[in-house]
LOLUM-666355 format. One record per atom (N, C-alpha, C, O): x, y, z; residue in three letters. Coordinates in steps of 0.05 Angstrom, whole numbers, plus 32768, in hexadecimal, padded with zeros to 4 digits. Example, Ala and Ser with C-alpha at 12.3 -4.5 7.8 and 13.67 -1.06 7.14 Angstrom:
# residues 2
81087F8E809CALA80F67FA6809CALA81087FBE809CALA811D7FBE80A9ALA81017FD3808ESER81117FEB808FSER81028001809DSER810C801780A1SER
***
This chain:
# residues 245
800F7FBE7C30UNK7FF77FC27C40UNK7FFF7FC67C5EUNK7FF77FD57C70UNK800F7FB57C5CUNK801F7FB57C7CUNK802F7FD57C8DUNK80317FDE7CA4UNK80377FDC7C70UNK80427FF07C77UNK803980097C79UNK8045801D7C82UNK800F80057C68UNK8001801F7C6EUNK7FF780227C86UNK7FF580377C92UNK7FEF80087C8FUNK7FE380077CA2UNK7FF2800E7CBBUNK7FE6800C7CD0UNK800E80187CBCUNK8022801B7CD0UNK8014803B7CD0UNK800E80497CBEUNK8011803E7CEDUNK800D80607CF1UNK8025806D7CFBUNK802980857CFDUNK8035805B7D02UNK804980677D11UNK804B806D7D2CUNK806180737D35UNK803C806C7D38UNK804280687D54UNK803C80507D62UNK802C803D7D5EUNK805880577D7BUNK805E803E7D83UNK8049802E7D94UNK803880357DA4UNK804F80207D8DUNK804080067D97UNK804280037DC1UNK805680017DD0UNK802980057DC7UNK802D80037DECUNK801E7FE47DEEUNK80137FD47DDFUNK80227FE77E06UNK801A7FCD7E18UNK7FF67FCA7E17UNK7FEB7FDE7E21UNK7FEB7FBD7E11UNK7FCB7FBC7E18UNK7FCC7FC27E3BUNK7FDE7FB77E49UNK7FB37FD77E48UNK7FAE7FDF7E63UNK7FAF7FC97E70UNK7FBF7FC87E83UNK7F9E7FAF7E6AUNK7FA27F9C7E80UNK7FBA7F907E88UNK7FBD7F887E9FUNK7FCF7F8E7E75UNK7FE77F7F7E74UNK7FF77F9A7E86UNK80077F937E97UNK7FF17FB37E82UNK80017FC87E98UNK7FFB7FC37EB5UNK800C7FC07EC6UNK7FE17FC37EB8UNK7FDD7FBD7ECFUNK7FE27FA57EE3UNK7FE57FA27EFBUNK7FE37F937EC9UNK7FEB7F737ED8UNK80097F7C7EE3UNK80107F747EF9UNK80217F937ED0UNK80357F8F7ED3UNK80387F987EEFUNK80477F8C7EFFUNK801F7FB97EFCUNK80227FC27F0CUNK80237FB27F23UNK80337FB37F35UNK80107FA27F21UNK80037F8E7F38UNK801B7F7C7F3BUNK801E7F7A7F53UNK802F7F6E7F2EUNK80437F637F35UNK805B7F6C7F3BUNK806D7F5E7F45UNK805C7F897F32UNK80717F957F44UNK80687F997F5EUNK80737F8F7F71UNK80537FA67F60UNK804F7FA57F86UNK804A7F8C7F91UNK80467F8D7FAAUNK80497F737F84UNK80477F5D7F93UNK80697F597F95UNK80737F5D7FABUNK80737F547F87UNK80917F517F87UNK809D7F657F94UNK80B27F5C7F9CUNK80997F857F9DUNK80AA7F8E7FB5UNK80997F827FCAUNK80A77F817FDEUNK80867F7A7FCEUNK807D7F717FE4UNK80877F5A7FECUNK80827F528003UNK80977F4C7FD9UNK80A67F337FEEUNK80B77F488002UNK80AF7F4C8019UNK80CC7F547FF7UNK80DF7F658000UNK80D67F758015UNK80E57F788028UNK80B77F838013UNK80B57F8F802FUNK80A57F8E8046UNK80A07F9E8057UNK80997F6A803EUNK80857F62804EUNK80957F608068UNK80867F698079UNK80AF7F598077UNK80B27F57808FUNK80A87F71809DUNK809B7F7180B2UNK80B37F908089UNK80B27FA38094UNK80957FB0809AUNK80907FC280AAUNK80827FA48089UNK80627FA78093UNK805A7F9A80A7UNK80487FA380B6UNK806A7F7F80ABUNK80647F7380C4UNK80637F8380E8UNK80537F8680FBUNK807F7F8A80E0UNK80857F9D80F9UNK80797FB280FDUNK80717FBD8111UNK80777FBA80E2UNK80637FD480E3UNK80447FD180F6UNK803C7FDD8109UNK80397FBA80E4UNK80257FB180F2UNK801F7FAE8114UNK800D7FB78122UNK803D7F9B811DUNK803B7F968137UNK80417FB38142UNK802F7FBD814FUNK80597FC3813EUNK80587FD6814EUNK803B7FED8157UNK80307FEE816DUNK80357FF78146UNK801880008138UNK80077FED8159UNK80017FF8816EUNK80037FD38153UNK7FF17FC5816DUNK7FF97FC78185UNK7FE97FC58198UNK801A7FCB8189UNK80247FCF819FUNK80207FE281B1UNK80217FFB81ADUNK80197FD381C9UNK80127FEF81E0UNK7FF17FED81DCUNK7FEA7FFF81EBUNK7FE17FE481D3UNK7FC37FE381CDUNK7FB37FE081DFUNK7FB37FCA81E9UNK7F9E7FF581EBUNK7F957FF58202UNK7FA27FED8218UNK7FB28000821CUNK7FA77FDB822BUNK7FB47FE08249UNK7FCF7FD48245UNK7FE57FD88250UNK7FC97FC28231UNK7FEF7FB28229UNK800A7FC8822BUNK80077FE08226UNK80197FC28230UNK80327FD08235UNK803A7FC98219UNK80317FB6820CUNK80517FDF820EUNK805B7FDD81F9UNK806D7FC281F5UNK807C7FBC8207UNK806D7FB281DCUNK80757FA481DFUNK80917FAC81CFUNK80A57FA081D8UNK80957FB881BFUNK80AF7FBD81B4UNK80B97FD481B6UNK80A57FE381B6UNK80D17FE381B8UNK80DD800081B8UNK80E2800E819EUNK80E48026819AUNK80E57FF48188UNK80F48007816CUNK80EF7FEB815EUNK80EB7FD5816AUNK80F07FF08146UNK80EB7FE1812BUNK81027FCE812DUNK80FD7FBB811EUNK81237FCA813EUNK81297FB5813EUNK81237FAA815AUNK811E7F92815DUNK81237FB78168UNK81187FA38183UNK81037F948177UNK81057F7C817CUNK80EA7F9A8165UNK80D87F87815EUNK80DD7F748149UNK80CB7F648145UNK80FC7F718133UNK81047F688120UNK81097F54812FUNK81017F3D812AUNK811F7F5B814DUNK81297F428154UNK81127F34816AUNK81167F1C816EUNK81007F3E8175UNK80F37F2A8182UNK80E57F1C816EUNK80E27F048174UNK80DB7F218159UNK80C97F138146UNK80D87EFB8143UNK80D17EE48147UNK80F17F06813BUNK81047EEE812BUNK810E7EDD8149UNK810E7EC58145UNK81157EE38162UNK81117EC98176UNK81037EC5817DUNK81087EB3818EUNK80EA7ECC817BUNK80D17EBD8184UNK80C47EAE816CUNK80B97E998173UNK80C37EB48152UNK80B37EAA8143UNK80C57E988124UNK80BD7E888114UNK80DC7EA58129UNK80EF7E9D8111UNK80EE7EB180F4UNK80DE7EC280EFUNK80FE7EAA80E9UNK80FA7EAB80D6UNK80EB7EB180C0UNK80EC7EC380B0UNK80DD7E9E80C4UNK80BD7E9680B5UNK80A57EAA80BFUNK80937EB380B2UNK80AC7EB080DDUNK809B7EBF80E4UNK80967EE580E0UNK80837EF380E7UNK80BB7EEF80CCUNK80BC7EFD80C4UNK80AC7F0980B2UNK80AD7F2180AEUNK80997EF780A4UNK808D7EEC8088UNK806F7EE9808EUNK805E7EF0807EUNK806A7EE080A5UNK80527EDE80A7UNK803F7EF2809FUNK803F7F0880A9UNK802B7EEB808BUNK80197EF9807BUNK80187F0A805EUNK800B7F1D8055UNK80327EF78055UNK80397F02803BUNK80257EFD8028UNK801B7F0E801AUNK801B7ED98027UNK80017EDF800CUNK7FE87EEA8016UNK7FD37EE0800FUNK7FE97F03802AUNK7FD57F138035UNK7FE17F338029UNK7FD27F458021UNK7FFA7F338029UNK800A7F4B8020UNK80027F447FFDUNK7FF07F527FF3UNK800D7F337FEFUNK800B7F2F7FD0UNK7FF07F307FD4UNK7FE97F487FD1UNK7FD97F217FD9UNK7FC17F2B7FCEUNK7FB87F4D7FD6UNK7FA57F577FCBUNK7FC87F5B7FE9UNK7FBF7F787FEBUNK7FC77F837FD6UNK7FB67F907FC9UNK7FE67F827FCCUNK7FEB7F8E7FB6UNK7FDF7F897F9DUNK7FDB7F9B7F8CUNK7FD87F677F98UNK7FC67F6A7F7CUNK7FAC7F6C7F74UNK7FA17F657F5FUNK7FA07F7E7F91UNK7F8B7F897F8FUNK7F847FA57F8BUNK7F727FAE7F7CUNK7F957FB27F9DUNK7F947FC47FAAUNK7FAB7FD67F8DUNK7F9F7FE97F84UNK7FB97FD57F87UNK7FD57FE57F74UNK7FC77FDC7F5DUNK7FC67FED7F4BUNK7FBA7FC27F58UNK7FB47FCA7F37UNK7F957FDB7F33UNK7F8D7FE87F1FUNK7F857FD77F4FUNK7F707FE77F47UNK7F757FF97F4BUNK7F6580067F3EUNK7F86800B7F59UNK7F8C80207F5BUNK7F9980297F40UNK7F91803D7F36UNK7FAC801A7F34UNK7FB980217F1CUNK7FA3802A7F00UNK7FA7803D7EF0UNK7F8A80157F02UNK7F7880167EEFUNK7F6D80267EF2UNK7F6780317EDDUNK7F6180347F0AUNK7F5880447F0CUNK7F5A805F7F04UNK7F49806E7EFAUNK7F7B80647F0CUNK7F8C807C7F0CUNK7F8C80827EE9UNK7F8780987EE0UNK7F91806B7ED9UNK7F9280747EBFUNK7F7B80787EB0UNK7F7980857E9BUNK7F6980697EBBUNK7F5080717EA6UNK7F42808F7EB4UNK7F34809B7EA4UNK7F44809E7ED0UNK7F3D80B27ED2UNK7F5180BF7EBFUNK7F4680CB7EADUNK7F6C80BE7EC0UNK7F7F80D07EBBUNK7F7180D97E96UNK7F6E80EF7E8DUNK7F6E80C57E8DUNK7F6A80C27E72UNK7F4E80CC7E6CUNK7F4A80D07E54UNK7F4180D07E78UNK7F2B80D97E7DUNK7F2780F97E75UNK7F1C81047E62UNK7F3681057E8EUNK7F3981267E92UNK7F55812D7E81UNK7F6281417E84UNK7F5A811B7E73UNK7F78812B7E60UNK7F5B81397E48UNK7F47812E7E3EUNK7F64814E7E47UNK7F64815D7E23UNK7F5E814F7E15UNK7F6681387E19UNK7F4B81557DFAUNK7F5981467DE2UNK7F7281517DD7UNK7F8281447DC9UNK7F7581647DDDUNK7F9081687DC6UNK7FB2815A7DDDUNK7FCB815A7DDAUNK7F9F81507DF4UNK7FB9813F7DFBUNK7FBF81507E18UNK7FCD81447E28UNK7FB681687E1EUNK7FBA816C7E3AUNK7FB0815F7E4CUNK7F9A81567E51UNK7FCE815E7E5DUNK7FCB814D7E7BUNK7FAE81587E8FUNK7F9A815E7E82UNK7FAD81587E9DUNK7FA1815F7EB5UNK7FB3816D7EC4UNK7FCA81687EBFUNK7FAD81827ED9UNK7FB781987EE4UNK7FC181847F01UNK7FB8816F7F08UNK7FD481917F0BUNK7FE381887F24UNK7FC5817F7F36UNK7FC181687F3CUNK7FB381947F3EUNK7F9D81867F54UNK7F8C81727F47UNK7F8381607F55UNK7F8781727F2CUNK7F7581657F23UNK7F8881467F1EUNK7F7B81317F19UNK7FA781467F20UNK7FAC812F7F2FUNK7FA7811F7F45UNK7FA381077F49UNK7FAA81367F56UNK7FA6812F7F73UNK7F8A81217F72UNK7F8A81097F75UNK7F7D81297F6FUNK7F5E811D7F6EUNK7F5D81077F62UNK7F4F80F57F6BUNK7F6C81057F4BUNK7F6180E97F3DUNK7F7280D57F53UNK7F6980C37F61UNK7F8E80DE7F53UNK7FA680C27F6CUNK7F9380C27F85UNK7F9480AD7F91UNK7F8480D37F8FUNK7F7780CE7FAAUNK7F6380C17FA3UNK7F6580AA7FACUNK7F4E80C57F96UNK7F3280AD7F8BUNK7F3F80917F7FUNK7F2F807E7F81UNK7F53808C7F76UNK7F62807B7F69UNK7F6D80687F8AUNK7F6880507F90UNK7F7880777F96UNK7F81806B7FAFUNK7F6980647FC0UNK7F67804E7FCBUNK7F5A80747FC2UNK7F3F806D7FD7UNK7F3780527FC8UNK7F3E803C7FD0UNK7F2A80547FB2UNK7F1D80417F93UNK7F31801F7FAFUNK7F2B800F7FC0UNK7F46802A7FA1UNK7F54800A7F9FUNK7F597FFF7FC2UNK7F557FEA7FCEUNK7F6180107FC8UNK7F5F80137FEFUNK7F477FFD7FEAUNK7F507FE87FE1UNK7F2B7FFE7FEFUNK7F157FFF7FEFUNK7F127FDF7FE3UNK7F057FCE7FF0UNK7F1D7FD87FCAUNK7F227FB97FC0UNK7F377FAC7FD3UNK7F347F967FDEUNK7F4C7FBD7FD7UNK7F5E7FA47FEBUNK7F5C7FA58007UNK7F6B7F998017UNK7F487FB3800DUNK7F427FAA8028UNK7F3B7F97803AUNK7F3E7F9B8052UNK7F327F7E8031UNK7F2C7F5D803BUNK7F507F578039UNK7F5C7F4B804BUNK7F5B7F608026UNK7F7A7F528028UNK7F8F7F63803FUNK7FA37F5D804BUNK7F7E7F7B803FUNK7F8C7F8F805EUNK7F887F7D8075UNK7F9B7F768083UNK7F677F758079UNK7F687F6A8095UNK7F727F568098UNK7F7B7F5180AEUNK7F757F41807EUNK7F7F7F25808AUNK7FA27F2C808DUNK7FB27F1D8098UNK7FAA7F468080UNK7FCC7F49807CUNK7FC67F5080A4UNK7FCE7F3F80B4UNK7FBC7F6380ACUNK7FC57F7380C5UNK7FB97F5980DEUNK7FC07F5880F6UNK7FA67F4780D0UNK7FA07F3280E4UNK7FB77F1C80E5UNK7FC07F1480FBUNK7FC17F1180CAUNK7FD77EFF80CEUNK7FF27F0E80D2UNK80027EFE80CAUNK7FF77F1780D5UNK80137F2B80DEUNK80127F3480FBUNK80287F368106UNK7FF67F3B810AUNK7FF77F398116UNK7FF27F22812FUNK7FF17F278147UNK7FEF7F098125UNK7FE27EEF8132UNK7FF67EEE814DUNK7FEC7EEB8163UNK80187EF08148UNK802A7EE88154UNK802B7EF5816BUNK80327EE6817DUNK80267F0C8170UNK801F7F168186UNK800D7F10819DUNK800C7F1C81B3UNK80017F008195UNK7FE27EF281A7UNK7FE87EE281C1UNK7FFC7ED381C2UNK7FE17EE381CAUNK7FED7EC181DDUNK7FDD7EAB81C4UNK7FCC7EB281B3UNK7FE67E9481CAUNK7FE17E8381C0UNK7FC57E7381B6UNK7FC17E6F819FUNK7FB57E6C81CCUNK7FA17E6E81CEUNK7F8D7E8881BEUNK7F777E8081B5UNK7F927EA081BBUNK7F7D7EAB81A8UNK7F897EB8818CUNK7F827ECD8182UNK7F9B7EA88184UNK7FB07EAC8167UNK7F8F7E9F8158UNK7F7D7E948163UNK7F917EA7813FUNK7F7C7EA4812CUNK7F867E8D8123UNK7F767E7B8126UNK7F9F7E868116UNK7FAF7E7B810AUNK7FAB7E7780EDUNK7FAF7E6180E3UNK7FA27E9180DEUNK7F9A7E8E80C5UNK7FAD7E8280B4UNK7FC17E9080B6UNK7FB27E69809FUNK7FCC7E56809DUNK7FD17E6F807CUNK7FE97E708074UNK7FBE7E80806DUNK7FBE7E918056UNK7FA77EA58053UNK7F917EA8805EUNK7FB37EB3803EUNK7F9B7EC6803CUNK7F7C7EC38035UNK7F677ED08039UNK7F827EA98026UNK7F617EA3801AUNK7F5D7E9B8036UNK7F537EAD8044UNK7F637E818043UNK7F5C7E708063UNK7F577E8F8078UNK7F477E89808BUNK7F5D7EA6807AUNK7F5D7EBE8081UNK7F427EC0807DUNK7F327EB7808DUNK7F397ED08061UNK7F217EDB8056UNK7F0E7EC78054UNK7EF87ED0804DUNK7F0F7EAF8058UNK7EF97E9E805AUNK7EE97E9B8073UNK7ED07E9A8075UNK7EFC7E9A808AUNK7EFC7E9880A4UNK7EE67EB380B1UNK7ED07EB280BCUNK7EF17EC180AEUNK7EF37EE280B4UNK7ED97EDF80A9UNK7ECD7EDD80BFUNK7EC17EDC8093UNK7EB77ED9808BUNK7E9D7ECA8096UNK7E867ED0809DUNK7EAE7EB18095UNK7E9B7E9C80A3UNK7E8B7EA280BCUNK7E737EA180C1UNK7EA47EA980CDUNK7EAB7EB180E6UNK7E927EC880F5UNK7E827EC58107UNK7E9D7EE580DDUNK7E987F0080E6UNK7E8D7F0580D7UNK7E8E7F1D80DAUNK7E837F0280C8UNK7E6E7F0680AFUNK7E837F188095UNK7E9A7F208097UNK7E717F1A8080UNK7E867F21806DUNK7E987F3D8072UNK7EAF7F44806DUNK7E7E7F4B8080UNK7E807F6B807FUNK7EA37F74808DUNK7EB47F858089UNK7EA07F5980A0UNK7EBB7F6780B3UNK7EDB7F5E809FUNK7EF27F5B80A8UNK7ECF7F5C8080UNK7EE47F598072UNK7EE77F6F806EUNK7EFE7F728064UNK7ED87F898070UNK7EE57FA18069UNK7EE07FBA807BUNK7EDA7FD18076UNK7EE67FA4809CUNK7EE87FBB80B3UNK7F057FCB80B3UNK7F1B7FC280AFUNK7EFD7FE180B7UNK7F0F7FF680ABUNK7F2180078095UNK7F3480158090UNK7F047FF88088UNK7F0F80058068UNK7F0780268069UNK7F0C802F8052UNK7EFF80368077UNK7F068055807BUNK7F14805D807BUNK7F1E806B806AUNK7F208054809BUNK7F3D805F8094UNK7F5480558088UNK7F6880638084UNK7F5280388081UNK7F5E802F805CUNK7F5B80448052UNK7F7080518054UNK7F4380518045UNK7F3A805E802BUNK7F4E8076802BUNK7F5A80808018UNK7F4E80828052UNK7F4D809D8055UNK7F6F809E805DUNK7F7B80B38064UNK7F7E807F805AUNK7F9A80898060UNK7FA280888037UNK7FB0809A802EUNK7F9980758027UNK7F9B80758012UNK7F98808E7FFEUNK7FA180907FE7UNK7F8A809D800DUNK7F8280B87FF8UNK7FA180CD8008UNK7FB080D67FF7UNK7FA980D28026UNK7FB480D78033UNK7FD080D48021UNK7FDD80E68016UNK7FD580BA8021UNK7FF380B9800FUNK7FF680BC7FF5UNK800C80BD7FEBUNK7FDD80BF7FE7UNK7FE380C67FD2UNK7FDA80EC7FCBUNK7FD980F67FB5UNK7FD580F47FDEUNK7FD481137FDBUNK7FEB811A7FE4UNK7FF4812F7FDDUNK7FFF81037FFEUNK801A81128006UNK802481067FF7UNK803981137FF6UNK802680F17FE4UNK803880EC7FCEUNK804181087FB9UNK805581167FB7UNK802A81087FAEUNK802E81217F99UNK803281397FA1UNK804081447F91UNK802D81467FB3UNK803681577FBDUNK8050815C7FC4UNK805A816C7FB4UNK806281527FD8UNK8075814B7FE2UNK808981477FCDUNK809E81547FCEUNK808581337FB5UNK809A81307FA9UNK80A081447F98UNK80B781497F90UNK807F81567F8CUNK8094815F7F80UNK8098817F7F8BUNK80A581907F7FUNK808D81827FA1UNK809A819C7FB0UNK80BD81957FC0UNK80D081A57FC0UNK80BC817A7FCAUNK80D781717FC7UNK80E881747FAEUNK80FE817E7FAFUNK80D781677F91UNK80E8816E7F85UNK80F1818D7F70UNK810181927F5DUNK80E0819A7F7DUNK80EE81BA7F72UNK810281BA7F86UNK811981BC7F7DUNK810181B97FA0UNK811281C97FB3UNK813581BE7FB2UNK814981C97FBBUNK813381A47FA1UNK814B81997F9FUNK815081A77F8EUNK816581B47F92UNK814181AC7F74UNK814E81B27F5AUNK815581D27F63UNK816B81DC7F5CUNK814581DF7F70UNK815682037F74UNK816582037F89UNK816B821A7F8DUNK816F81F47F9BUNK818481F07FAAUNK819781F47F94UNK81AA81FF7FA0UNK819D81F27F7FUNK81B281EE7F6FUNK81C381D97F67UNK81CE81D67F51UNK81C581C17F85UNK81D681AB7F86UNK81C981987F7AUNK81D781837F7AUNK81B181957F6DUNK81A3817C7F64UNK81A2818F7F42UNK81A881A77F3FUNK8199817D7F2EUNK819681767F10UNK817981627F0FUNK817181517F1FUNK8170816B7EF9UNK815881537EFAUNK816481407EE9UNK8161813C7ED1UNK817681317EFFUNK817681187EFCUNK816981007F07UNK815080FF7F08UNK817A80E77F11UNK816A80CE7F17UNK817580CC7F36UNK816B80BB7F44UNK818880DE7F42UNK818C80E17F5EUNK817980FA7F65UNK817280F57F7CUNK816C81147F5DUNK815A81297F64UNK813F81107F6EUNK8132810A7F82UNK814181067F49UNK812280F07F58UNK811D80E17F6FUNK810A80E07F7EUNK813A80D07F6BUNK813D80C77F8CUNK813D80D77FA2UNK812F80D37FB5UNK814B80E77FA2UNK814780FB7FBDUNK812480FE7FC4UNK811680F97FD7UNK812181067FAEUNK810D811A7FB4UNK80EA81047FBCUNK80D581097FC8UNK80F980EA7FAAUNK80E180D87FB3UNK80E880CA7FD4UNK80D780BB7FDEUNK810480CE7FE5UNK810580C87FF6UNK80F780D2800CUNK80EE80C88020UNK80F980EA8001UNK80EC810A8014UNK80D780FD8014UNK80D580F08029UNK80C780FA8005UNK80AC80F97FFAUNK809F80E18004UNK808780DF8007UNK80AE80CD800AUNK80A680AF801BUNK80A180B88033UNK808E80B38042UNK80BC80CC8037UNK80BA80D8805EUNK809E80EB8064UNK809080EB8078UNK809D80F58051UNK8089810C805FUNK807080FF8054UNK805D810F8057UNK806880E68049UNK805080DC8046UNK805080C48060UNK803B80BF806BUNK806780B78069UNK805D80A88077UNK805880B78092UNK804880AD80A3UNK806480CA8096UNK805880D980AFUNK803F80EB80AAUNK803280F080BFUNK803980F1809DUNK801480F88091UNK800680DE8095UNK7FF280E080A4UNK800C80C9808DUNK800180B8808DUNK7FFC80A580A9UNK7FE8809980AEUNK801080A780B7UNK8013809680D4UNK7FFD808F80E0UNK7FF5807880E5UNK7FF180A580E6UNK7FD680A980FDUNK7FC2809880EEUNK7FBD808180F4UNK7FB880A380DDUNK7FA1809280C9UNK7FA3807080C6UNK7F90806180C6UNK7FBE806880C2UNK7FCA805880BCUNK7FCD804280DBUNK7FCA802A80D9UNK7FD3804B80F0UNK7FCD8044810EUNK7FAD803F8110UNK7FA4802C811FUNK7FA1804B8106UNK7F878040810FUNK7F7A803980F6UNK7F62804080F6UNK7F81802E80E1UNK7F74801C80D4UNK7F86800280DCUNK7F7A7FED80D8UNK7F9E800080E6UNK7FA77FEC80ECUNK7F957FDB8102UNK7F877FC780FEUNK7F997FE68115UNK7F827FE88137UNK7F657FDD812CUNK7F5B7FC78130UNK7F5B7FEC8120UNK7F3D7FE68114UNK7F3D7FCA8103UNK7F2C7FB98104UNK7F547FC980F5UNK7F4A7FB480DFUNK7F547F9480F1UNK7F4D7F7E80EAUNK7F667F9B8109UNK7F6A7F80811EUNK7F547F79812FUNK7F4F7F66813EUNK7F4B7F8D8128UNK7F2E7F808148UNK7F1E7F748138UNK7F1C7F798120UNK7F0F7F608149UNK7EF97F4A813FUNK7EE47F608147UNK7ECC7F5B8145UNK
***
């Protein structure tokens, strides 16, 4: 009986258990690249209305953080970073597959190159749009250190963050600047797909690349570069927007 009932194909993961997986990979690079959102953050604030710039380059601000604040202060606003990612990457993930699955064929055709684009950009806006309370408390506690002393928030986590903020400023200013959230989120994911894979033809008819697992790399390096500079501007001023009270 066992063996009629076998159809033969293989066996996948149930959707929620994919998504949980997604949501813990972006929480887990996010240990790894929360210092570098940090700086991101402060530089981004630096120079802000009449203030003079406070840093020149991404290590002038590595090392003042780390002698002025330590270590620890490298870090500041990581369970603000983990709750962005396990909001924000798995609804986006859930999203992405049930449109995708949606507009396939029955007989199993994909969806057309734009009619990707559309679903990764609604998919990115979608989830943008949920992790936005965990944007402001990430770009408020990352940014605290910069303050004089006296008007540091001193949010001690992300929930003590979103409660405050809340209490404080009413709920709404939990999702001041979710526009241009929405509108850098759709932004990187139209220069994602694009980019990589017009990057990745140009490697493969150069001649010197193979579709292999170094073309991919290349071509997804390209593809980080020319989205995070699409992205910059949008990305500067949802930072700016989502720090002001």
């Amino acid at each position: 009986m066992a063996a009629a009932a076998d159809t033969g194909k293989p066996k996948t993961s149930p959707k929620s258990i994919k998504f949980l997986f997604g949501g813990l990979a972006g929480m887990g690079a996010t240990v790894f690249v929360q210092p570098l959102d940090l700086v991101k953050n402060r530089m981004q604030l630096s120079g802000q209305g009449s203030k003079a710039r406070e840093y020149k380059t991404s290590l002038h601000a590595v090392a003042s953080i780390l002698r002025n604040e330590g270590v620890r202060g490298i870090y500041t606003g990581l369970s603000a970073g983990l709750l962005r990612q396990a909001t924000y990457t798995t609804t986006r993930l859930g999203i992405y597959t049930v449109l995708f699955e949606r507009m396939t064929k029955a007989d199993g055709t994909p969806p057309n190159f734009f009619m990707k684009a559309l679903i990764g950009m609604t998919a990115g806006a979608t989830g943008a749009f949920v992790g936005t309370p965990a944007e402001v408390a990430l770009i408020r506690m990352t940014a605290d250190g910069r303050l004089p002393p006296d008007q540091r928030r001193g949010y001690t986590n992300v929930f003590n963050a979103l409660v405050r903020i809340t209490r404080e400023e009413g709920i709404t200013t939990l999702w001041r600047g979710c526009i241009p959230t929405m509108a850098r989120a759709v932004v990187v994911n139209a220069a994602q797909l694009a980019s990589y894979s017009q990057s990745k033809q140009a490697l493969l008819d150069s001649g010197y690349f193979r579709d292999d697992i170094l073309c991919h790399f290349c071509a997804s390096m390209i593809s980080g570069l020319v989205t995070t500079a699409a992205s910059m501007p949008v990305d500067i001023v949802k930072t700016r927007y989502s720090f002001t009270s």
